[in-house]
N, C-alpha and C positions, 0 to 999 in steps of 0.2 A: 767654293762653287755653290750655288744655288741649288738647294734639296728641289727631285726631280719628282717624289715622291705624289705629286697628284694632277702629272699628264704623264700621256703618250710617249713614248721614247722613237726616235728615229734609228735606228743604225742598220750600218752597210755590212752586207758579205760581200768578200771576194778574197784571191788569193791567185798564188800560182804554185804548182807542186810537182815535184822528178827529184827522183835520185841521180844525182851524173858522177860516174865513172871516170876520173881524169887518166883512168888505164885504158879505157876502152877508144878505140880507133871510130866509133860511132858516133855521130853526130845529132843531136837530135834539135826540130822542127818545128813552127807552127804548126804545122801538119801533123806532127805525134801528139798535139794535145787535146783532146779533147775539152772542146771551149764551150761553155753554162750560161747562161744571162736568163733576166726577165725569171718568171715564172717558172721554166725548168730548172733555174737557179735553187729560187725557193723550195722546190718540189724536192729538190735532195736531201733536204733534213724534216725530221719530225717535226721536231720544236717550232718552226714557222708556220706549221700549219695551222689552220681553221680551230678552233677548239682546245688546243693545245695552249698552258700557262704561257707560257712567254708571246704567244700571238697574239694575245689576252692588251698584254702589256707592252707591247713594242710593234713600231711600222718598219718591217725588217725591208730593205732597200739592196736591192738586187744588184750587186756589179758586177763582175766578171769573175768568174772562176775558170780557172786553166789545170788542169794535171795531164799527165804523161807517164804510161811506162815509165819506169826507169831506163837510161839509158847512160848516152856518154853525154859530154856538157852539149850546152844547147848554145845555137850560131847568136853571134850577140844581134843580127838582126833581128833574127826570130824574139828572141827573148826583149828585146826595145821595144819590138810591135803588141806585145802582149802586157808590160809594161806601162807604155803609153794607155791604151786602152785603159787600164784601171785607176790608173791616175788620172785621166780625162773624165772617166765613167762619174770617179767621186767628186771634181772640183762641178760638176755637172748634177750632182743628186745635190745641192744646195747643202745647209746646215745638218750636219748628224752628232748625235751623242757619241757615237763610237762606232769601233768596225771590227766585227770577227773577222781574224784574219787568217783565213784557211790558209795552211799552207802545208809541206813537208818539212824542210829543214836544209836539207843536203843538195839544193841546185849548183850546179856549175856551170858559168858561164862563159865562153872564147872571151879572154881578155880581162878579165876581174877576179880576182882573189875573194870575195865574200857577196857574192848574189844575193841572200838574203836581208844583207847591212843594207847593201843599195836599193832594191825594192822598199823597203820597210822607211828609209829615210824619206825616198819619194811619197811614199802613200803619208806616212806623218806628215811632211809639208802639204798637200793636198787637204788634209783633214785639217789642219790650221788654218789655210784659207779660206775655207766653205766654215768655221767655225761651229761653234754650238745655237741649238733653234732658240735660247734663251739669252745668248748672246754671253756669256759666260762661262768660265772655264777653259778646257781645249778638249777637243772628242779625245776618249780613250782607246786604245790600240788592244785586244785582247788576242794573244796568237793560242791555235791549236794546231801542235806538231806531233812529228814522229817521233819517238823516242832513240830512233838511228839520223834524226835532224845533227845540226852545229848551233852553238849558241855562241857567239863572240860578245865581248863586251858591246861592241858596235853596230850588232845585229840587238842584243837587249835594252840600251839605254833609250832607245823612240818609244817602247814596248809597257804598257804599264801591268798586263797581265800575260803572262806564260804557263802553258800545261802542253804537258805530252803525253802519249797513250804508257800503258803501265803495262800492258801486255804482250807478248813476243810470243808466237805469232799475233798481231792486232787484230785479237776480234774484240776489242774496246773501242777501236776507232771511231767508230759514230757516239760515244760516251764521253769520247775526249771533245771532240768537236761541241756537243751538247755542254760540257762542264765550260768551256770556255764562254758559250755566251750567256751560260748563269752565271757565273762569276763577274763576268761586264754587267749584266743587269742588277746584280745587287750591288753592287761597287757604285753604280749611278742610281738607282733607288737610295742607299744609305749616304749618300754622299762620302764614300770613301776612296781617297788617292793614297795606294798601297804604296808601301818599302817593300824594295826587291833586294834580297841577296845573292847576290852571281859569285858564281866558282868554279872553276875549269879546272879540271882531275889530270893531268899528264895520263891516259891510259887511253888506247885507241886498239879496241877490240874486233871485228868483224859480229854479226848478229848472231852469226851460228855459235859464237861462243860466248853470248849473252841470253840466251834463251831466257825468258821466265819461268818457262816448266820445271827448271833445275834451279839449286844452289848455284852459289849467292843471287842469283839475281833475283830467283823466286821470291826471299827473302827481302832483298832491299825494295825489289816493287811493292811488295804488302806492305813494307812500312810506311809509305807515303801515303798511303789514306787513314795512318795513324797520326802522322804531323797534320796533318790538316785538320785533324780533330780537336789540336790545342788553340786553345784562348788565344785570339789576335791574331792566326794563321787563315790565309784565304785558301793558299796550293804549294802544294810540294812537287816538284817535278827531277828527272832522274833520265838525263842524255848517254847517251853511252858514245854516240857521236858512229860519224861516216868512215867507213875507215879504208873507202876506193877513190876517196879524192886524197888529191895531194896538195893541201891548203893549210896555212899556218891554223886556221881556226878549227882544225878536226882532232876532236879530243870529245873525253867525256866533261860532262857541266851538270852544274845542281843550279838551280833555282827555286830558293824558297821567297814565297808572296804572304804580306801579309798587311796588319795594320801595326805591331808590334816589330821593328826594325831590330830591334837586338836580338828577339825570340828568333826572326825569321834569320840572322843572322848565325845564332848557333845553331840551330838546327839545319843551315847549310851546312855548315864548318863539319856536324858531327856525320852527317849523309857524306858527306867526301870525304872524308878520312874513312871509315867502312870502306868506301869504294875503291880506294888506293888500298889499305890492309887484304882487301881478296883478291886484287889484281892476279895472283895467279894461282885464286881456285877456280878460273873461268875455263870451264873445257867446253870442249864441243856437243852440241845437245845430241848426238851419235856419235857410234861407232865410226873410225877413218879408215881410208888406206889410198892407196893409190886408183886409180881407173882397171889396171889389170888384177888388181890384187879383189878388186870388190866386185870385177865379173866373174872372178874364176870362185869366191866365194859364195856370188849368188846362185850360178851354175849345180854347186852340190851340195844346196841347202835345200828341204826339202820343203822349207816353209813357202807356199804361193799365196798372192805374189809376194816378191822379193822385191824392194822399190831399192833403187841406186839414184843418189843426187849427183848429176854433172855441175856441179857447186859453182866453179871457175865460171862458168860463160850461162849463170843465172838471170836473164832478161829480169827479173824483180831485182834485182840488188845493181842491175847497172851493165852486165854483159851483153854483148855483141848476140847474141844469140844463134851465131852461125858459123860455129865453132865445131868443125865434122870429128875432131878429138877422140870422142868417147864412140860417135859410130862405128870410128877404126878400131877400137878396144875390142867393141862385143863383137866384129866381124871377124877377128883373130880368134875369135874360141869357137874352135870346134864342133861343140855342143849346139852352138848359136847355129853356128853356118850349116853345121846337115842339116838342121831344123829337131833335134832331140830334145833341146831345149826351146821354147819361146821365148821373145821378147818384143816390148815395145818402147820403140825412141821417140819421144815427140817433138818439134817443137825447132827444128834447122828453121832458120831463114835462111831461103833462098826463093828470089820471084824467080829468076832464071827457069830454074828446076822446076818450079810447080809450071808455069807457064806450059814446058814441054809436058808433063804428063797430061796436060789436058789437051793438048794438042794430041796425045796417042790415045786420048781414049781408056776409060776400064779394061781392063785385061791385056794391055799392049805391054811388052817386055820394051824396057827402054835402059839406056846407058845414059847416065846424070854426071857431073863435075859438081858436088853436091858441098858446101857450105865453103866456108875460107875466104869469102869475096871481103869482107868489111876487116873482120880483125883475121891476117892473113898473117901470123905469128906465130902461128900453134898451129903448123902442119899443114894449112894450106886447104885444099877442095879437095877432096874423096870422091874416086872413080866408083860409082854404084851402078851395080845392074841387077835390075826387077824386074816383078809387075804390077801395072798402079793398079790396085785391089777396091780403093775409092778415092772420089773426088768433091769438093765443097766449093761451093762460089758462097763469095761475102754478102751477097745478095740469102743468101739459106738462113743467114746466123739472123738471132734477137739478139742485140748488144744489149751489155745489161748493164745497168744504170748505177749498180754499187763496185766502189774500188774503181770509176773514173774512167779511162781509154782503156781500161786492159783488154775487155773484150768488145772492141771496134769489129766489123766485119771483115774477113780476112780467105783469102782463098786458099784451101788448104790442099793437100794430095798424098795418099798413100801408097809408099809402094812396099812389095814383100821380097825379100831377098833372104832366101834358107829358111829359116824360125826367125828371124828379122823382119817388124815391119816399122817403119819409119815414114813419119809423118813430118812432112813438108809445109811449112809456112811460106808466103809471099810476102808476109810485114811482120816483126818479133809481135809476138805473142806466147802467153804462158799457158803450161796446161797446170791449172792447183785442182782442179772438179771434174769429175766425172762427164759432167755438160760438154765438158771443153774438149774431151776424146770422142763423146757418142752422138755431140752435136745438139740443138732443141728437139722436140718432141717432131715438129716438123720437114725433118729431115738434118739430114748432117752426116759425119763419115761413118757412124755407127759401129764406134772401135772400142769395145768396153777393157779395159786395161784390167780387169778383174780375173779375166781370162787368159790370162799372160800369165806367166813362170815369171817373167822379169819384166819391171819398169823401171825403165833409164832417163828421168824430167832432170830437165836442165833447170833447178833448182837448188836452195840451202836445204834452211830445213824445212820440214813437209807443214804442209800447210793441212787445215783440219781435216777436209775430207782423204786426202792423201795420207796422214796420218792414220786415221780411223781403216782404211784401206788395208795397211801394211801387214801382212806378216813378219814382217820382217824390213829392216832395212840396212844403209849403206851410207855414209856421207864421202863422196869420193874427192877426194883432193886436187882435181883437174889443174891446169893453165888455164889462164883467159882473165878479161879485164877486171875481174871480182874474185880473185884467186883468193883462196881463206890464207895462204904463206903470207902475209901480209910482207918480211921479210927480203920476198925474191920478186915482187915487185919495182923495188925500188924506188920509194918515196924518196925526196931530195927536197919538198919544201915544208914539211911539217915542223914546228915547233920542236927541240932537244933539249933537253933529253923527254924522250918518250918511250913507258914502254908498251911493245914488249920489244921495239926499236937496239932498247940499252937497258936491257933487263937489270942491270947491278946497279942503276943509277940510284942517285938518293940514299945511300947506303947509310947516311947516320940521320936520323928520325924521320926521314922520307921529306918532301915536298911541300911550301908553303901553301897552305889552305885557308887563309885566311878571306873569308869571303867579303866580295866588295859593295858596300850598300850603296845602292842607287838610290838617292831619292825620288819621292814621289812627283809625278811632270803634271805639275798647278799649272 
């Protein structure tokens, strides 16, 4: 390839990104994704801006960017038409050097075994046809993923650079995304076409029991900005994989990048075997129990607030989000229901339900059929009777432009039943901040969950400011499309043996790890 090293570089962003839940009865949309082009594109990351090194040095070329909630897989028309679009977008921005390729990892789509293979193969033939502006070489493909993405050989071989974020919870995510297109830029500044080592780990954990805040993981994350520090090494990257789809490619994977193919080679080999050796010092980053077991313990703790994760039907990991499960829990205890206790649950979808309280109005007592509509598995809709206390139209909210569609605008509704208040969605949405219960400064439901005995987020683990929040917490073991039992499930298309599937497998020296070098794509 022709050194790039004394012009302008072209390259494209774009991507598509969702977690999909192949447990989850949800379906997800053009319409869940909040779609990026032009200028807003760019305005999402630092790095392209004005004054910034790499804007300095590259004409960043704006395609299309799509994310989504998590949800369940996404309709294959929906997901064609988003598709198309990006691959149109690029065979249409003429010649590029390469393309950061935003993505997540973990899409599922109606009808395909491996969305991200398919996507990834299309946008590669794209970029080969628009070629490079010097007419030489092939543009480079650089992905920045989730570290709960899939890596298949098939999704990796178009792929010349890989990184994933290194932190659990991902507050590196805009660092991963940034290392990815420094990595493209020096790779096409030096004129370097990396060896990739691929290796896929048999071990398929859920996130809550991969945290980085704890052992091993904490551990094996910090070591990958040690591999990267060796001679010949460009990135060390460390999947732990999806573990609510049911697809042969869901597993953990290593991918070591570099200029030195044997180097990046063992130090795949030695990163997955670690990985397979701790397989099962992976616990959960909290305390468990069951839904009744972690309201009757949040009940006569004296620590306020007391946070409980309804883990099972986590709208960020993939659940339905309108799963009345856990509402039925805290409504059988006592304490909840006279009101001697407080609590707050956020976070049902149901438009139905909200629809009616604003039909009654602030302070109208109303009887609701309140969640069970979508994933109707787990107990079905809960008969409530309140009073809506407050109300939000989606028209109140500032969507906020970091972490994607999460907060689109959304019509919300509270009502109070006993020490019970419960906050009603009309479209899945999460509550991880403070913002997201008391609304913006301009109005919103104005429900500070700080003032609650107990918070019930249909969440894993707590995200930073919910962390920060807690006195205390709960990881409660619910049902629903993102159950942490991974077990009672019932996977039937994954890769076998896998644990913790068939925890005794492997029994004489464990599993071949020999990592597969790819060469570099001249």
């Amino acid at each position: 390839m022709t050194p790039t090293a004394n012009r302008r570089l072209r390259i494209g962003i774009g991507g598509i990104g969702i977690e999909s839940s192949t447990f989850c009865p949800h379906r997800s949309t053009t319409d869940d994704f909040r779609q990026t082009r032009g200028q807003d594109l760019l305005d999402r990351y630092t790095w392209t801006r004005p004054g910034s090194g790499l804007a300095a040095a590259v004409e960043w070329v704006p395609l299309l960017h799509a994310t989504s909630l998590p949800g369940g897989p996404v309709e294959a028309a929906s997901y064609l038409t988003l598709k198309d679009e990006l691959v149109t977008r690029i065979r249409r921005a003429g010649p590029l050097d390469g393309l950061v390729h935003d993505i997540h990892g973990a899409m599922s789509v109606v009808g395909l075994t491996d969305a991200e293979a398919d996507l990834t193969e299309a946008v590669r033939a794209a970029l080969d046809s628009v070629g490079t502006p010097d007419g030489t070489g092939r543009p480079m493909i650089s992905a920045a993923m989730d570290l709960h993405g899939n890596v298949s050989r098939r999704f990796a071989e178009p792929v010349d650079l890989l990184t994933a974020h290194r932190l659990a919870p991902h507050e590196d995510a805009w660092e991963t995304r940034e290392r990815a297109a420094r990595n493209l830029v020096r790779c096409l500044r030096e004129s370097i076409r990396p060896h990739r080592a691929w290796v896929q780990v048999p071990v398929l954990l859920p996130g809550e029991k991969t945290s980085t805040r704890l052992e091993p993981a904490k551990s094996l994350y910090a070591s990958l900005a040690e591999i990267e520090k060796l001679p010949g090494i460009l990135d060390a990257a460390l999947w732990v994989g999806y573990a609510w789809a049911d697809e042969p490619r869901c597993k953990a994977a290593v991918v070591v990048t570099g200029e030195d193919a044997a180097l990046a080679a063992a130090e795949a080999e030695k990163l997955a075997r670690r990985y397979w050796d701790a397989r099962r010092d992976f616990v959960f980053v909290g305390p468990t129990g069951s839904a009744e077991e972690c309201v009757e313990r949040a009940v006569v703790s004296s620590r306020r607030p007391f946070l409980i994760s309804d883990s099972g039907d986590n709208p960020t990991a993939g659940g339905a989000g309108d799963l009345a499960y856990m509402l039925g829990r805290l409504l059988e205890n006592d304490a909840i229901r006279s009101g001697r206790v407080t609590a707050v649950h956020p976070g049902i979808t149901d438009p139905a339900a909200v629809a009616r309280c604003f039909e009654a109005g602030v302070g109208a007592e109303v009887t609701l059929s309140v969640g069970g509509k979508v994933d109707a598995h787990h107990g079905g809709p809960y008969e409530l009777t309140g009073t809506v206390v407050a109300l939000q139209h989606a028209t109140d909210q500032k969507a906020r432009a970091e972490g994607g569609a999460y907060d689109r605008g959304v019509d919300m509704a509270a009502v109070r039943t006993g020490g019970l208040t419960v906050i009603l969605v009309a479209r899945r949405k999460p509550f991880h901040t403070l913002a997201d219960f008391m609304g913006p400064r301009d109005g919103g439901l104005g429900i500070d969950p700080r003032t609650y005995d107990i918070v019930a987020v249909k969440i894993g683990y707590l995200e930073p400011e919910l962390y920060d929040m807690a006195a205390d917490w709960l990881l409660a073991l619910t049902p629903g499309g993102v159950d942490q039992d991974l077990c009672r499930l019932g996977h039937h298309r994954v890769e076998r043996p896998l644990y913790p599937f068939d925890a005794d497998a492997y029994a004489d020296g464990g599993p071949d790890l020999t990592a597969v070098r790819l060469a570099p794509l001249d």
